[in-house]
C-alpha positions as CSV (number, residue, x, y, z in Angstrom):
1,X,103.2,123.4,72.2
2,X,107.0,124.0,72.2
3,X,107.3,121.5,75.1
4,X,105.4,119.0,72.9
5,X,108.6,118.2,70.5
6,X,111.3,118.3,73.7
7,X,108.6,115.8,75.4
8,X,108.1,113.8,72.7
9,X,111.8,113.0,71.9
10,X,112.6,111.8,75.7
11,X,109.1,109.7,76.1
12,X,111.1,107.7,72.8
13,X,114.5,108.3,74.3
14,X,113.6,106.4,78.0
15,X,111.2,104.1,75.9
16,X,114.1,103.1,73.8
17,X,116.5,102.7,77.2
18,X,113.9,100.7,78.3
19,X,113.7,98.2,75.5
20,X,117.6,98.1,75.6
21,X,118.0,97.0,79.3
22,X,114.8,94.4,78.7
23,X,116.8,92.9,75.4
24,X,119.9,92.8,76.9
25,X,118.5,91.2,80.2
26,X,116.7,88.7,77.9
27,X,119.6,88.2,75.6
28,X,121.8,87.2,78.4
29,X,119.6,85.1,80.4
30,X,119.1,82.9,76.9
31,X,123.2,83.0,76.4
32,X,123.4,81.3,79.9
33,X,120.8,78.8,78.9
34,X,122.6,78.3,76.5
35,X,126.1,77.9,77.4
36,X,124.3,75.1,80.4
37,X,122.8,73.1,78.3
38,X,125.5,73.1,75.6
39,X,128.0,72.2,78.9
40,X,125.3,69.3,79.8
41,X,126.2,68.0,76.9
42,X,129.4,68.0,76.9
43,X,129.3,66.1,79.5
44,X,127.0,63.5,78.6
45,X,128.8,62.8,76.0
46,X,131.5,61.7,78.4
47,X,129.3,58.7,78.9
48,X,130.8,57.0,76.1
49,X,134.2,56.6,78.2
50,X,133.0,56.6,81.4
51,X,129.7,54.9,81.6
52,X,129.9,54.4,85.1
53,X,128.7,58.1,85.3
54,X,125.3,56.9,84.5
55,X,125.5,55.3,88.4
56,X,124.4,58.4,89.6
57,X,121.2,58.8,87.8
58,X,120.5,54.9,89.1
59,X,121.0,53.3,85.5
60,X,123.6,50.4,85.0
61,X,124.9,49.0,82.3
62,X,122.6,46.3,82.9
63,X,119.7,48.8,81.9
64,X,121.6,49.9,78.8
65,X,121.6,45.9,78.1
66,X,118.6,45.5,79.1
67,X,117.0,48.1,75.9
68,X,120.4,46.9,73.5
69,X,122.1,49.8,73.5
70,X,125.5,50.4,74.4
71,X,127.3,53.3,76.7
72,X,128.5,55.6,73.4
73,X,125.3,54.6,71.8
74,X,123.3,56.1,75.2
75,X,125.8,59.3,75.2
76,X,125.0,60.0,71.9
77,X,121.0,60.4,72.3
78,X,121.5,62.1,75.2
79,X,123.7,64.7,73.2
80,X,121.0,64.6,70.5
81,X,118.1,65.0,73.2
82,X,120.3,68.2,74.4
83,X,121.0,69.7,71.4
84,X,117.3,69.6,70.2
85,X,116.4,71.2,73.7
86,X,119.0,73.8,73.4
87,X,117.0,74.7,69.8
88,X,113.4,74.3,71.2
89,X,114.1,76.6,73.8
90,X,115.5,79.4,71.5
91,X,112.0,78.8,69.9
92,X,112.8,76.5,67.0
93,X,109.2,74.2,67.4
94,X,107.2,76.1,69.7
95,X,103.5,76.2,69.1
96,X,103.5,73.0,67.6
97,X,101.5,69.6,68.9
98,X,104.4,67.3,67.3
99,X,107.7,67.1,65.6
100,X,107.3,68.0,62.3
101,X,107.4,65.1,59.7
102,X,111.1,65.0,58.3
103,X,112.9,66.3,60.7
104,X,116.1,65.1,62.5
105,X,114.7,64.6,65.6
106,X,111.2,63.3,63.9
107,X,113.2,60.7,62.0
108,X,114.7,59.4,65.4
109,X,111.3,59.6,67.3
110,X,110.6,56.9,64.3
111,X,113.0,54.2,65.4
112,X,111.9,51.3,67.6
113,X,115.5,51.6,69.2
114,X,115.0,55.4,70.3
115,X,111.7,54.7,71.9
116,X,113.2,51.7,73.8
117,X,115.7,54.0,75.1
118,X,113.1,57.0,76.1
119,X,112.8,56.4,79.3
120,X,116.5,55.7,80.4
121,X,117.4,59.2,78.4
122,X,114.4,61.0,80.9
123,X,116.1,58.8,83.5
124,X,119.0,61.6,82.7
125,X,117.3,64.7,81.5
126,X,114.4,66.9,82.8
127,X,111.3,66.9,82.1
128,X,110.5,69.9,80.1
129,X,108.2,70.9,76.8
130,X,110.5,70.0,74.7
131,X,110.4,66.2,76.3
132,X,106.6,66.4,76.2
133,X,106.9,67.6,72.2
134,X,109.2,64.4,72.0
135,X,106.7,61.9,74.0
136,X,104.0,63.3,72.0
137,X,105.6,62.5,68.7
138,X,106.4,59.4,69.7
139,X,102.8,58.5,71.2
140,X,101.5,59.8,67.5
141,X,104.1,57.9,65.5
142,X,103.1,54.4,67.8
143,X,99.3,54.7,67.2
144,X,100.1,55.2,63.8
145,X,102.6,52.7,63.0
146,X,100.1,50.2,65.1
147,X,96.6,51.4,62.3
148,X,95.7,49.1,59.8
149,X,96.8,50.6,56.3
């Protein structure tokens, strides 16, 4: 029985090292997530001034033309797309089918204009859940804007 106490107090001591070095492994992998995606956009927001940028992800200016939208227009969802990302993957939506009704990113999925875009901006970006969240919102919003009232 006196080892019992002595035992006790170093299975909590290495359990609690343990959960240390797992957080701070985990917090650090999500800080370098984070710092990427908030340097991709950054950069995408360069578009604006240097649309020819966009060559190397085989979109013109003719395709920005082609869904009426200009280059700082373009920049600016893909900075929007980014910055939603950068919260979905810190868990801000997870679990759920759709945006929720209201929200930023729900209120853009709304606009004729952003779904026009959609595909040039995954022209850009990967595919990830947070893109599928997005397409599934928008696939709601279309069949519902397209019922009969």
């Amino acid at each position: 029985m006196d080892y019992f106490v002595p035992l006790l107090a170093l299975f909590v001591s290495l359990s609690s090292l343990a959960w240390t070095v797992y957080m701070n492994r985990y917090q650090a992998k999500q800080a370098a997530l984070t710092a990427n995606l908030n340097l991709r956009a950054q950069v995408m927001a360069r578009i604006a001034d240097t649309p020819a940028l966009l060559r190397f992800h085989d979109i013109g200016l003719e395709d920005l033309q082609a869904v009426g939208i200009t280059a700082a227009e373009f920049a600016y969802l893909l900075v929007i797309y980014e910055s939603g990302r950068i919260l979905y993957d810190l868990h801000e939506h997870r679990g759920n089918p759709v945006l929720p009704a209201g929200t930023f990113r729900y209120k853009m999925c709304r606009s004729r204009d952003f779904r026009r875009a959609w595909p040039l901006i995954m022209r850009v970006c990967d595919e990830t859940p947070f893109s599928q969240l997005m397409e599934a919102t928008m696939h709601d919003l279309e069949r519902e804007l397209k019922s009969p009232a």
